[in-house]
N, C-alpha and C positions, 0 to 999 in steps of 0.2 A: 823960885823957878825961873831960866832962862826962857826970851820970849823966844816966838815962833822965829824962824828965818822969812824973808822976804823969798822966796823960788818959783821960777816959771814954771809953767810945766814939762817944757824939755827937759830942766835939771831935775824936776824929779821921776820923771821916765829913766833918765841914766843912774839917778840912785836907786831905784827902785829892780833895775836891771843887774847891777853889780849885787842886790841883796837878795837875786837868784829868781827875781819874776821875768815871765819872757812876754812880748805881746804877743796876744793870739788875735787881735784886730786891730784897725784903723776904719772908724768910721765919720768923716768930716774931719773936724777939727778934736776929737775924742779919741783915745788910744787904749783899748781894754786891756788889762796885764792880769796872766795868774801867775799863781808861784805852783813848785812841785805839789806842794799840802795841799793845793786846794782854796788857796785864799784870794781873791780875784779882788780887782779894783781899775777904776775907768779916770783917768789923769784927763783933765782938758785943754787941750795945747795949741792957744790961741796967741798968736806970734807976740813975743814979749810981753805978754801980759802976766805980771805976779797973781800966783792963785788967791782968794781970799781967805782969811786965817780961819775960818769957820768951815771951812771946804777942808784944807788943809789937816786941821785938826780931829776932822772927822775921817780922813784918811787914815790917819797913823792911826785913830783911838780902832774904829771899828772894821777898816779894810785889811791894816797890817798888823792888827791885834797886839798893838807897840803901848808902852809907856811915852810920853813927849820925853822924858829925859831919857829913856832909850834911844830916840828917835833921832837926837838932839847930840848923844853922843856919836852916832855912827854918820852922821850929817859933818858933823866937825869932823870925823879923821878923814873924809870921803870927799872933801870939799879941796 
């Protein structure tokens, strides 16, 4: 299995926008995003700071209901 990418949270705000979630907040440094379905998820976007891979991973597994190597492919063509 390919590891995680290193990504701040900005870049995954802009992936996460292109893969049709829009934000419906900003509160501090935290960006709440849903998609059409109904799937919501809160990015924390603390100036250049890489997310941690357990954060991360918990993103894709339980917020965007993703496989990693789905995650992983749409990451590489999007990058």
């Amino acid at each position: 299995m390919s590891r995680l990418p290193a990504i701040e949270g900005r870049q995954l705000v802009r992936i996460l926008q292109k893969l049709g979630f829009e934000i419906i907040r900003t509160k501090g440094s935290h960006v709440r995003m849903k998609a059409k379905d109904g799937r919501i998820t809160t990015v924390p976007v603390h100036s250049k700071k890489i997310l941690p891979k357990g954060l991360l991973r918990k993103i894709i597994r339980v917020d965007l209901e993703m496989e990693l190597k789905e995650f992983m492919d749409i990451y590489s063509k999007l990058k």
